[in-house]
C-alpha positions in Angstrom: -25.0 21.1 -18.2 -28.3 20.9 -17.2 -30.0 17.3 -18.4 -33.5 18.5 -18.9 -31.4 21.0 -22.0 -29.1 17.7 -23.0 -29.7 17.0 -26.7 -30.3 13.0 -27.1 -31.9 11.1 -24.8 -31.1 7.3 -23.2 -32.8 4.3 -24.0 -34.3 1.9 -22.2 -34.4 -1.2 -24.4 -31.3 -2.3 -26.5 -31.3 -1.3 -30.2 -31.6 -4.2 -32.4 -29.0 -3.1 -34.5 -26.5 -3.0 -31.8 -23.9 -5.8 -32.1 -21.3 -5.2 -29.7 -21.6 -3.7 -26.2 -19.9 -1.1 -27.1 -22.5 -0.5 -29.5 -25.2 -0.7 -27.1 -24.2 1.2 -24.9 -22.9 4.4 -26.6 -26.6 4.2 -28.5 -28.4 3.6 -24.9 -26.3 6.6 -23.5 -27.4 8.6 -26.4 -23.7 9.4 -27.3 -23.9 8.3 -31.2 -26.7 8.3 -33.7 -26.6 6.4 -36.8 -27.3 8.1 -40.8 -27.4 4.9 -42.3 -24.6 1.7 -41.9 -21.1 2.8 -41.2 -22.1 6.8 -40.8 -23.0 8.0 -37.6 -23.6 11.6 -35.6 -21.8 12.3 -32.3 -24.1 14.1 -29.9 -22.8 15.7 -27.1 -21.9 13.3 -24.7 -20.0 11.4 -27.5 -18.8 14.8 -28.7 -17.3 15.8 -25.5 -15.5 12.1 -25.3 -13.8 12.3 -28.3 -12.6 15.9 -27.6 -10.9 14.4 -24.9 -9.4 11.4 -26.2 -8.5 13.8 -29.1 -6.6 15.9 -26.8 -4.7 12.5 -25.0 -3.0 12.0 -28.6 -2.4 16.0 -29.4 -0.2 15.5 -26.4 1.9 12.6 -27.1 2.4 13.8 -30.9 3.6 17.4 -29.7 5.4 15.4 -26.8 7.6 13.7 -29.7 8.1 16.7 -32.1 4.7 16.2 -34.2 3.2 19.3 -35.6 -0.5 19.9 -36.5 -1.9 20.4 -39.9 -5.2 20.4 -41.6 -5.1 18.8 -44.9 -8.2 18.7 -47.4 -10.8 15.6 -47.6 -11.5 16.4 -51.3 -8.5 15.5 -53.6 -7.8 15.4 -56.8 -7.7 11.6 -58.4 -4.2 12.6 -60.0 -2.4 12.4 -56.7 -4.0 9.0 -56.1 -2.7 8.3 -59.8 1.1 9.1 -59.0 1.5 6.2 -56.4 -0.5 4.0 -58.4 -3.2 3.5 -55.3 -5.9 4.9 -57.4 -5.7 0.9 -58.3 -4.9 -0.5 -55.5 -7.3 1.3 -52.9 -9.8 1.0 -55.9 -12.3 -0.9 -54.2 -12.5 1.3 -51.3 -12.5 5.0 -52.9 -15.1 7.4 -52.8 -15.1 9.1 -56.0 -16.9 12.4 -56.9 -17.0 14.5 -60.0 -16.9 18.6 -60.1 -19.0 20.4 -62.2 -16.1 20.3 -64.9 -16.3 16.5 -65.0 -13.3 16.5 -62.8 -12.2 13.1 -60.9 -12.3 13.4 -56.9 -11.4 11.4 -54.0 -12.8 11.6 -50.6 -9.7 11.0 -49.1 -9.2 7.4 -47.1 -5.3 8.4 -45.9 -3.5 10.8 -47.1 -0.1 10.1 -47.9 0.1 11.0 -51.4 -1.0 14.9 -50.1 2.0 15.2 -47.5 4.6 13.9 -49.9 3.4 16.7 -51.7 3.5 19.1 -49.1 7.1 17.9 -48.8 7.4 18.3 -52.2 6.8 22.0 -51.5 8.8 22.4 -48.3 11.6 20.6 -48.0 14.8 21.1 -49.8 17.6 20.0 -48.0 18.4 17.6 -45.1 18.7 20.2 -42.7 15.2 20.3 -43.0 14.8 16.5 -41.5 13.3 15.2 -39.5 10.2 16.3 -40.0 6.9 15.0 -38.3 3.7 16.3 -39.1 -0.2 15.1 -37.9 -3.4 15.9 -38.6 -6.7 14.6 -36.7 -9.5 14.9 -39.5 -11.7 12.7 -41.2 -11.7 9.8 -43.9 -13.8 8.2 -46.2 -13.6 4.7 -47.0 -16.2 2.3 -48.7 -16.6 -0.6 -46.3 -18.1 -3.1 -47.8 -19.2 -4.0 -44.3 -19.5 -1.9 -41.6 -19.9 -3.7 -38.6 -19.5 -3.3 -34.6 -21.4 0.7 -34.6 -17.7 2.7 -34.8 -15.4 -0.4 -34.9 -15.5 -0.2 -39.0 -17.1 3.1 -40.4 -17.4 4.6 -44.0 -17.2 8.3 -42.6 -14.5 8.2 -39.3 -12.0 10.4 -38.0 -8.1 9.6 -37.9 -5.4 11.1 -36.2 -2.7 10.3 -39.1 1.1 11.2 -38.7 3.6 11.0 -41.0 7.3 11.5 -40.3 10.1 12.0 -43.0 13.6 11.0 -42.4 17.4 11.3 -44.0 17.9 7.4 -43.8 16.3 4.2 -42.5 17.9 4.9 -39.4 16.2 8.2 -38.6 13.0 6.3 -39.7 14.1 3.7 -37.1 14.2 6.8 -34.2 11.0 8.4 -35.5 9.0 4.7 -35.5 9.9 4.1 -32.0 8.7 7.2 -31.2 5.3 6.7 -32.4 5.4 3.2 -31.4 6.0 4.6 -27.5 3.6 7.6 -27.9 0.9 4.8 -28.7 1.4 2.7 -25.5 0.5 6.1 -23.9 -1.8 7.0 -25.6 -3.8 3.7 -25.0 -3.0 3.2 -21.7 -3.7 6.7 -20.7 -7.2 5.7 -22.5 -7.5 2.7 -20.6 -7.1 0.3 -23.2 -5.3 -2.4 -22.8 -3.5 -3.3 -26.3 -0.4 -5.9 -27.4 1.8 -5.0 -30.3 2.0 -7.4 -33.5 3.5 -7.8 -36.0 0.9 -6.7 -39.1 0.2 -6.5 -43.3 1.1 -3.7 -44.6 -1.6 -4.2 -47.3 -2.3 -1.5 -50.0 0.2 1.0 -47.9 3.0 -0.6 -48.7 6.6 -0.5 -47.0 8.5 -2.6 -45.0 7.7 -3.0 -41.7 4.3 -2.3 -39.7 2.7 -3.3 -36.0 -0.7 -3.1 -35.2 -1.7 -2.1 -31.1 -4.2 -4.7 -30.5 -7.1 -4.4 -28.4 -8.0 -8.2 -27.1 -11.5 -9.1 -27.2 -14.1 -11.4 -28.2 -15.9 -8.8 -29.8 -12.8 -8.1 -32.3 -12.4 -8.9 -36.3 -8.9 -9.5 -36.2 -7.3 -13.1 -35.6 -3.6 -12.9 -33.8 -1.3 -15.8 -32.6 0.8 -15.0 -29.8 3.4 -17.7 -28.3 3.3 -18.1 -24.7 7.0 -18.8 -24.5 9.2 -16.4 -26.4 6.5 -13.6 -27.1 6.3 -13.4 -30.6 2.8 -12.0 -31.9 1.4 -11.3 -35.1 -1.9 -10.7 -37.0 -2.9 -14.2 -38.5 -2.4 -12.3 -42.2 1.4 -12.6 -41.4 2.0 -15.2 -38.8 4.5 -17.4 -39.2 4.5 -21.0 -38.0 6.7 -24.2 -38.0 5.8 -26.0 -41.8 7.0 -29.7 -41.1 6.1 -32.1 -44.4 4.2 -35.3 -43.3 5.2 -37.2 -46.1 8.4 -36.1 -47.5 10.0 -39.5 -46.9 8.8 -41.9 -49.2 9.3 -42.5 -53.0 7.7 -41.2 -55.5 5.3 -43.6 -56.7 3.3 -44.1 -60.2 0.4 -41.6 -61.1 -3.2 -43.5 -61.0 -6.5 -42.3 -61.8 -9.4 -43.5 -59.4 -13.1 -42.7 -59.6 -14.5 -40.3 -56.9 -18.4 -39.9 -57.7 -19.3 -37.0 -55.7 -16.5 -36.8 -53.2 -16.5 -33.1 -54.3 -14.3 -31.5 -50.7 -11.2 -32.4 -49.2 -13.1 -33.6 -46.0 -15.2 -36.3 -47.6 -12.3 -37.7 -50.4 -10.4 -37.7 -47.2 -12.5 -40.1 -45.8 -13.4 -41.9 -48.5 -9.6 -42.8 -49.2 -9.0 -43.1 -45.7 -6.0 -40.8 -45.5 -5.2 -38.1 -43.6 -6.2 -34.1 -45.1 -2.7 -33.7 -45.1 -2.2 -36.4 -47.9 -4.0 -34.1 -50.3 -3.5 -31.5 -52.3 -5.8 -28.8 -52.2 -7.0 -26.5 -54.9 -8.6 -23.0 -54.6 -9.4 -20.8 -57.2 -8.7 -16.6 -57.2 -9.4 -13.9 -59.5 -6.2 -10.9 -59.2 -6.4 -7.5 -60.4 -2.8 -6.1 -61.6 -1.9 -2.3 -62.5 -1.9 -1.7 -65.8 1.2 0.4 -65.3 3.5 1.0 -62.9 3.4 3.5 -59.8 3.0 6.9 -61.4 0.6 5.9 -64.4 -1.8 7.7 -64.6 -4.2 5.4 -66.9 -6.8 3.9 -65.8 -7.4 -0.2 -66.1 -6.3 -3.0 -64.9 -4.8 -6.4 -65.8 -7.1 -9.6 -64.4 -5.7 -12.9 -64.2 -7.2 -16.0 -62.5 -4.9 -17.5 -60.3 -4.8 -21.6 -59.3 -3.4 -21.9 -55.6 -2.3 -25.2 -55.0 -2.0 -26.0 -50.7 -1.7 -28.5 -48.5 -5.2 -30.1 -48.3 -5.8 -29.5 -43.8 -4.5 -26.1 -44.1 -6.0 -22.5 -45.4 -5.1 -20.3 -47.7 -3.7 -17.2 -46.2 -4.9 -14.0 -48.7 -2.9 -11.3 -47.4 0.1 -13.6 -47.5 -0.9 -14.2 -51.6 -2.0 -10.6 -52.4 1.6 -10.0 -51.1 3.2 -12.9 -53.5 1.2 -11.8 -56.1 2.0 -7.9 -55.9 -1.9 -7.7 -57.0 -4.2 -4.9 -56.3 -6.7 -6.8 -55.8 -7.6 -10.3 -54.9 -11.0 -12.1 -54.7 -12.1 -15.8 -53.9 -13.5 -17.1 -57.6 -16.8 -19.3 -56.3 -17.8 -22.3 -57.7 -20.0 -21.0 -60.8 -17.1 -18.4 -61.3 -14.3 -21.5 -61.2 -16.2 -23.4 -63.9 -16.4 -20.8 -66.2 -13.0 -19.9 -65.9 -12.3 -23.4 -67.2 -11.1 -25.0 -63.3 -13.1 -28.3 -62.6 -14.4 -27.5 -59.3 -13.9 -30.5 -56.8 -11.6 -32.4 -59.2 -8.9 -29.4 -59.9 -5.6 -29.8 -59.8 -2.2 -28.2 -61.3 -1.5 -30.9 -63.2 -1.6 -30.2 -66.6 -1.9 -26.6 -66.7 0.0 -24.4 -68.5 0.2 -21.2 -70.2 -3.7 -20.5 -70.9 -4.8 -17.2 -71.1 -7.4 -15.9 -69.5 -9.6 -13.3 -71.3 -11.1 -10.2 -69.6 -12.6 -6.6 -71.1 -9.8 -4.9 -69.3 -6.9 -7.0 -69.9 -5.6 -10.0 -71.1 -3.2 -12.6 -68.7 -2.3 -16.2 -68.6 -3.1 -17.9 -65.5 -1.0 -18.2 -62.7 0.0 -21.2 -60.7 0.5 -20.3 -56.7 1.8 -23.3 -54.8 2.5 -22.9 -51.1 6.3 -23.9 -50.3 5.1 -27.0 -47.7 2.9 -28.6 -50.1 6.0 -28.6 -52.9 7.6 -30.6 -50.4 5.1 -33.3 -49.9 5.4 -37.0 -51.8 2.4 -39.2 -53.0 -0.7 -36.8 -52.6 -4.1 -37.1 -53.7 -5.1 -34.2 -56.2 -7.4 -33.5 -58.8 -7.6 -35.1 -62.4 -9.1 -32.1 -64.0 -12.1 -34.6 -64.5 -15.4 -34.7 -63.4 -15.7 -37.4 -60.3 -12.0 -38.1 -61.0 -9.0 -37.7 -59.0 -5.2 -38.9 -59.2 -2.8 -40.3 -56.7 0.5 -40.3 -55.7 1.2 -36.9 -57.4 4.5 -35.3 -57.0 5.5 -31.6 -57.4 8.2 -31.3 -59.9 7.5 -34.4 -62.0 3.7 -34.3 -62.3 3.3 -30.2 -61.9 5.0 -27.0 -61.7 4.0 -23.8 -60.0 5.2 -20.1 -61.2 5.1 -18.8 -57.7 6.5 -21.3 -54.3 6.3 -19.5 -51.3 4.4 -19.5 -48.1 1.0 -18.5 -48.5 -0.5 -20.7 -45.6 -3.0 -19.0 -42.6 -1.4 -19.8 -39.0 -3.9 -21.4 -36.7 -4.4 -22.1 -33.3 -1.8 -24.7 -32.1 0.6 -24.2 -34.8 4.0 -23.9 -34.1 5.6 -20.7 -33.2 8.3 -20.5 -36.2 11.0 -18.9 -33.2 10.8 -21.1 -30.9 8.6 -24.5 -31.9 6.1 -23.3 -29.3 2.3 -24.3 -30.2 0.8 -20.5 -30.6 -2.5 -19.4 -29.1 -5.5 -17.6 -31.2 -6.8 -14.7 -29.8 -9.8 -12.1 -30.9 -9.0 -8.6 -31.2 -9.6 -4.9 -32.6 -6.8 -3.0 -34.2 -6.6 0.1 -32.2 -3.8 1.7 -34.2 -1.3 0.9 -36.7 2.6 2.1 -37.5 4.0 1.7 -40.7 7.7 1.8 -41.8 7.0 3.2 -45.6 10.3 3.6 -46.4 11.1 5.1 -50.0 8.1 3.7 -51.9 5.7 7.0 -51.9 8.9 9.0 -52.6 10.3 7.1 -55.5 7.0 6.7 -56.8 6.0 10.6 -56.5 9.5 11.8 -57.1 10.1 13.6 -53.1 13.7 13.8 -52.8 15.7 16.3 -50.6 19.5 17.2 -51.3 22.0 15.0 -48.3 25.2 16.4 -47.0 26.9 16.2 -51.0 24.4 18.3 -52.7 22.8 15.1 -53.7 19.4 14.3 -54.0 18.0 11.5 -51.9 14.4 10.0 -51.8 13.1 10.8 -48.6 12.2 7.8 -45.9 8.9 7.7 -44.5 6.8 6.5 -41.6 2.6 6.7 -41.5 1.0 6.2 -37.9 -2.7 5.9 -37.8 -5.3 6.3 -34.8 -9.0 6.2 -35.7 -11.0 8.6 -32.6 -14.4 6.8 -32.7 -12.8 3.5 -33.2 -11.0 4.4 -29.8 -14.0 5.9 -28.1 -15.8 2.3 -28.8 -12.8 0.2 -27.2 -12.9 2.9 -24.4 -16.5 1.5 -23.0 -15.6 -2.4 -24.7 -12.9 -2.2 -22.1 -14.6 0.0 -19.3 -18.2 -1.1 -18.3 -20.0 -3.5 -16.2 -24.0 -4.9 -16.4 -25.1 -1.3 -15.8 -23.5 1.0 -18.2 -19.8 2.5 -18.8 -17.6 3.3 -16.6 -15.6 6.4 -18.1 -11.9 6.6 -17.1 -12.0 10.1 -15.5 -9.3 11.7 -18.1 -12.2 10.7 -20.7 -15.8 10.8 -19.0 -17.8 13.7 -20.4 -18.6 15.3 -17.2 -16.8 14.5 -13.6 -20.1 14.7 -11.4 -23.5 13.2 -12.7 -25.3 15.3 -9.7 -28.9 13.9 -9.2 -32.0 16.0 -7.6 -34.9 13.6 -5.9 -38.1 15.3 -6.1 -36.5 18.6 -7.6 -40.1 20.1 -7.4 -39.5 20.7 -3.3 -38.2 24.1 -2.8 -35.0 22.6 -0.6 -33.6 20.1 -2.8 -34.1 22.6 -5.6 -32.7 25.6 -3.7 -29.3 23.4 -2.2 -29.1 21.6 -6.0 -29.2 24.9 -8.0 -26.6 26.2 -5.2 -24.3 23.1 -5.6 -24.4 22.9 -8.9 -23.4 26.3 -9.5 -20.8 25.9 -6.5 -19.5 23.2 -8.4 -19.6 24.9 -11.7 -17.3 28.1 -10.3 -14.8 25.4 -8.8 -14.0 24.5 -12.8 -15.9 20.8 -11.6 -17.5 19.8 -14.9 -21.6 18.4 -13.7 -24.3 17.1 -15.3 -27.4 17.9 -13.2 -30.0 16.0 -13.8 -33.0 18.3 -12.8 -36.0 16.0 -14.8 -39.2 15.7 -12.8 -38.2 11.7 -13.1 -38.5 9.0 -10.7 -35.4 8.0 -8.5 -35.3 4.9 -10.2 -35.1 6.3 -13.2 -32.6 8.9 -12.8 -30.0 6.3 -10.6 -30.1 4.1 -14.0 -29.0 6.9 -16.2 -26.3 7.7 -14.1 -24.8 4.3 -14.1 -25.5 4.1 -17.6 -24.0 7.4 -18.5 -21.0 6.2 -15.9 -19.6 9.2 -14.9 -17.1 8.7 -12.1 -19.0 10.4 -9.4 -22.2 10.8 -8.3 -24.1 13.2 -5.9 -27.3 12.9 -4.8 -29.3 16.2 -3.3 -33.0 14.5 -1.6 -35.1 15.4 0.7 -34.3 12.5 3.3 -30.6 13.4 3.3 -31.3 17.3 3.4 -32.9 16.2 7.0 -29.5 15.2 7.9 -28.0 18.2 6.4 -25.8 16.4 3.9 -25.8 15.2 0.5 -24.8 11.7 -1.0 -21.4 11.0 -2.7 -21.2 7.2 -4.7 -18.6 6.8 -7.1 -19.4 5.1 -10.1 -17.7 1.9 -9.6 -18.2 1.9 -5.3 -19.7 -0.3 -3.4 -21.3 1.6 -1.3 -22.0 5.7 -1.1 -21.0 8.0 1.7 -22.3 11.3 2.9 -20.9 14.9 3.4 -22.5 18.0 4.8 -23.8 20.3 2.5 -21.7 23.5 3.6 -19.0 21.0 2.6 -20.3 19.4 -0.4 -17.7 21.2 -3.1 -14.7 20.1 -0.7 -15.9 16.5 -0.5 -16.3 16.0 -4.1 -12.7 17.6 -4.9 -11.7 14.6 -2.2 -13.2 12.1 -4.1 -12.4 12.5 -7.8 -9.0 12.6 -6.6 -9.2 9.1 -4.9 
């Protein structure tokens, strides 16, 4: 390719938008363009990249039995209906209608469509297992895009989804994914750690995310430095030890707290630890109306009172997960009051069954507590009261809870709950994620093959998910220095970035055009950079385009009789004579 034909060009300042390196530099390096927030082109360069990195996992799902489909993007809303997900993925669907007033889905994942390809093709268990992959795009509306392809509305996924006799065959097929993704990653050069992960509207059993550490990520994990466990912060567990579980219970008593409205400042005020308190937050859930394969529309809404520990957070996954709600969002302050909560002065005490009233459903409100705060004596919680609050409240004789379990976030320094080791917080991106899914898609959707008796059996299943530009961007997070990327050389677009100084001189013309087609013949993948640019100009590109080697064809090295070799991460370039130029650069890229 010859650069002056390239389509794109790089860029010399940083794009405001840009918020990651990753960001900046595949928008410098004229790889990406973007539509609008969380929708963006891939140019050539970026094209030929993804192609690549496309190919690494076609290879590792064919290596474990996988076989490539092509499923539609545009589905009907009724297979969304038959799990129940047109609920619980509600917030995130793209919905269309056809000219018949027809419901659509852009589809996000598409498990519902391969249980009904199953549906179609599989009878019996001679039939199992079966794997089956396709790499295609998605549709999701992110509230927030963020980090250029780290979260996008429009992406592309490489999702397989295996189908199994029994939870052990699931077992086999899961670790087969789960080792095809090390590969796949470290064949990418990107560095990830397993953890433990929520399952979240997806459902199943069990699930890992591959984790790619950075500073740059949106994902919080704990890892303990002894025994190795790691999970996502959603599902981390941690040692729960009660401060105060020791003493008596003592009398209830009402005290005035004018404007002590958070859990820092009564704190202080009272001169007790946070951990003396009892915290209350305030949350809004969204229920099915029916159960999995429903297909009306609606929901149930039901504000929810989580009682916690006062020094401690309320972990959301953990209570979606309690709650078995669709949806779960954080009622502020204005919201709370309304609902009939007194905010900064609410507690459990006192509450019962009160109903609260919505257009789509009607629910009485639900009382969350987490299981270490049950276990606490004497705290300090709300009165229900403006500017009053009560001490020495005690689960079980001054309030009860519907739901007790443990709905706490794990922080940095908590105990690991294997070994009692305090757990380190680190930053990440989700590269990919397995799921064991089990029966729930097949009970829900009625898949069932016939087992060894003639019986029918609901199939098991498994969903593995990659997203391509979501790799691409971890591939320069986690190879690139202060001038530009630094492709591994199984990804970089081209293998030879071959530079021409003062191409206008009939020499370094006459040995580039030579080389390059040299090159070319030898199945050596160049970009030639034959602008009428300055050196200085064409050397940055290079390093900011980063592929692995670079030749140089000038006039001062032409005297010599030789052209320049300088791999992209050397420190220093060496030369080679021109009659042996295509020789020297095979050498080199396989260094």
């Amino acid at each position: 390719m010859r650069f002056s034909t390239l389509f794109g060009e790089t860029l010399r300042q940083v794009p405001s938008e840009a918020e990651t390196p990753s960001h900046r530099l595949l928008l410098r390096a004229g790889m990406v363009a973007p539509l609008v927030a969380g929708i963006y082109s891939h140019l050539p360069l970026g094209r030929a990249v993804l192609r690549k990195i496309e190919q690494v996992i076609r290879e590792e799902m064919d290596r474990e039995g996988g076989q490539e489909i092509m499923m539609p993007s545009l589905l009907p809303i009724e297979v969304y209906q038959a799990s129940g997900r047109d609920q619980s993925m509600a917030d995130i669907l793209f919905r269309v209608k056809d000219h018949r007033d027809r419901d659509f889905v852009l589809g996000p994942t598409h498990e519902e469509v391969t249980v009904e390809l199953f549906k179609r093709n599989v009878r019996s268990y001679r039939d199992l297992p079966a794997l089956i992959y396709q790499i295609a795009s998605k549709f999701r509306d992110e509230p927030r895009p963020r980090g250029g392809l780290i979260r996008l509305r429009q992406f592309t996924m490489k999702d397989l989804y295996s189908f199994d006799a029994d939870w052990e065959g699931l077992d086999v097929s899961y670790q087969k994914m789960f080792g095809a993704y090390q590969r796949i990653f470290d064949r990418c050069g990107v560095p990830t750690v397993p953890v433990l992960a929520d399952s979240g509207a997806m459902g199943g059993k069990d699930t890992h995310e591959f984790i790619y550490l950075t500073d740059h990520g949106e994902d919080s994990c704990l890892f303990c430095p002894n025994c190795g466990y790691a999970a996502n912060a959603e599902v981390a567990e941690f040692v729960k030890e009660p401060a105060h579980a020791d003493e008596a219970p003592k009398p209830v008593e009402e005290i005035d707290t004018p404007g002590l409205y958070t859990i820092a400042a009564l704190s202080e005020h009272l001169g007790v630890p946070e951990s003396r308190t009892c915290k209350a937050v305030f949350y809004s859930a969204a229920f099915a109306a029916e159960g999995a394969g429903s297909k009306k529309q609606g929901t149930t809404v039901q504000p929810v009172f989580v009682a916690i520990r006062g020094d401690m957070d309320v972990n959301e996954a953990k209570l979606r997960n309690v709650l078995g709600a669709a949806e779960l969002r954080y009622m502020e302050e204005a919201e709370a009051m309304k609902a009939g909560f007194v905010a900064g002065s609410a507690s459990a005490v006192g509450l019962g069954a009160e109903p609260g009233n919505n257009e789509q459903g009607t629910a009485r409100m639900r009382v969350v507590a987490d299981d270490l705060v049950t276990r606490e004596r004497n705290l300090v919680a709300g009165a229900n009261k403006l500017d009053k609050h009560l001490l020495n409240v005690n689960f079980g004789r001054d309030w009860e809870a519907d739901i007790v379990a443990d709905i706490a976030l794990a922080k940095e320094g908590y105990r690991c709950a294997n070994c009692g080791t305090p757990m380190d917080l680190r930053r990440g991106i989700e590269m990919g994620q397995v799921f064991k899914l089990g029966t729930w898609f097949a009970e829900a959707m009625g898949a069932t093959f016939l087992d060894r008796e003639g019986k029918p059996q609901p199939v098991v299943m498994g969903s593995y998910g990659i997203g391509t530009e979501r790799l691409l961007a971890a591939v320069v997070e986690a190879n690139h220095d202060e001038a530009g990327i630094v492709w591994p050389r199984s990804l970089a677009p081209y293998d030879v970035h071959m530079v021409a100084i003062h191409p206008d001189k009939p020499d370094v013309r006459e040995v580039a055009e030579r080389l390059y087609e040299e090159l070319s013949d030898a199945g050596i993948p160049v970009l030639y950079d034959d602008r009428d640019e300055t050196p200085g100009v064409k050397f940055n590109d290079a390093d900011l385009l980063g592929m692995p080697l670079r030749v140089t064809v000038s006039p001062r090295n032409l005297e010599k009789g030789v052209v320049e070799l300088k791999g992209r991460t050397a420190g220093e370039s060496r030369t080679a004579p021109v009659g042996d130029a295509v020789g020297a650069v095979r050498e080199a890229l396989r260094v």
